[in-house]
N, C-alpha and C positions, 0 to 999 in steps of 0.2 A: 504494500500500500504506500502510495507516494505521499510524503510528508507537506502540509498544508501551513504556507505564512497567514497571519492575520488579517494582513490586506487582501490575499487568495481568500479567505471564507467571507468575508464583509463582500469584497467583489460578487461571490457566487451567493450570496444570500441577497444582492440587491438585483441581480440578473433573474434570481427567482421571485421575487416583488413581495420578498420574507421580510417586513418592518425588522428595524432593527430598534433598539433604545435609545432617547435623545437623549440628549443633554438637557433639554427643557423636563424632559421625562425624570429626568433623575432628581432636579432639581425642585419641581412638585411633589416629591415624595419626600424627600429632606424635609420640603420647606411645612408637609404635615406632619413631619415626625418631629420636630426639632425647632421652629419658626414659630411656628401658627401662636400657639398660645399667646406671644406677646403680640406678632406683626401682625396679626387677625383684630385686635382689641387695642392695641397702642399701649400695655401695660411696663410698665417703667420707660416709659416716653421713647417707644419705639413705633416709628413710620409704619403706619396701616397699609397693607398692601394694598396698590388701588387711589393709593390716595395723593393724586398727582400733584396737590401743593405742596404734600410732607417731604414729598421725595426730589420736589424739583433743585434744589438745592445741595441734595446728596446725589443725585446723579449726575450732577453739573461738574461736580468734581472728578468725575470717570470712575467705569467697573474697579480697576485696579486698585485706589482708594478706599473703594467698601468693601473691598474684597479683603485688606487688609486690615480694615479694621473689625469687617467679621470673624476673624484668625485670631486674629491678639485681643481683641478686645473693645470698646468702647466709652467714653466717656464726654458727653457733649449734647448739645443742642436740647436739655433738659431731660434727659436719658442716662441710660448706665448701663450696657451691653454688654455682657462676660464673653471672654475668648470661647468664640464656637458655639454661641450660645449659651454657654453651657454645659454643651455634650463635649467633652474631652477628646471622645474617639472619634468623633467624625474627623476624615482627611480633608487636607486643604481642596481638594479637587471636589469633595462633596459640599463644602460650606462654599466653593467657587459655582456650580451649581445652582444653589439655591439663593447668592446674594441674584444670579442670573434669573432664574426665576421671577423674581421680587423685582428689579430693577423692570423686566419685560412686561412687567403687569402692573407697573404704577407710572408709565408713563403719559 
């Protein structure tokens, strides 16, 4: 059996019209497993998803910005944000995700 690169099976699985998992994908499920509580409610003065004035200002500063401060942590604009939310184990790729998420839906 011949051995298969990553970009060979992603190829042969969009050649088949096989969905693959987004990035937005991943980042909706973060953002209900890990987000929501505060960015649903605005609890300890965290931007309402959705809510294009809260955010207009944090995304004016660009993804990479909140991206980093979703990682480390947060302290600002009447708020107080723990690194990663909170959740310790999420990786930066998942918390990069989910600021994605959030940023695409409160614009």
């Amino acid at each position: 059996m011949r051995k298969m690169t990553a970009l060979a099976v992603v190829s042969a699985l969009t050649a088949l019209g096989i969905p693959l998992a987004s990035h937005a994908a991943d980042g909706a499920a973060i953002y209900e497993k890990a987000c929501k509580m505060c960015h649903a409610t605005g609890a300890a003065g965290a931007p309402k998803v959705g809510d294009k004035a809260e955010w207009k200002d944090r995304i004016a500063k660009g993804t990479p910005d909140l991206e980093l401060s979703a990682i480390n942590g947060f302290q600002g604009y009447g708020g107080n944000m723990p690194a990663r939310g909170g959740f310790p184990k999420l990786t930066d790729d998942e918390v990069k995700a989910a600021v994605s998420y959030m940023v695409e839906n409160s614009k």
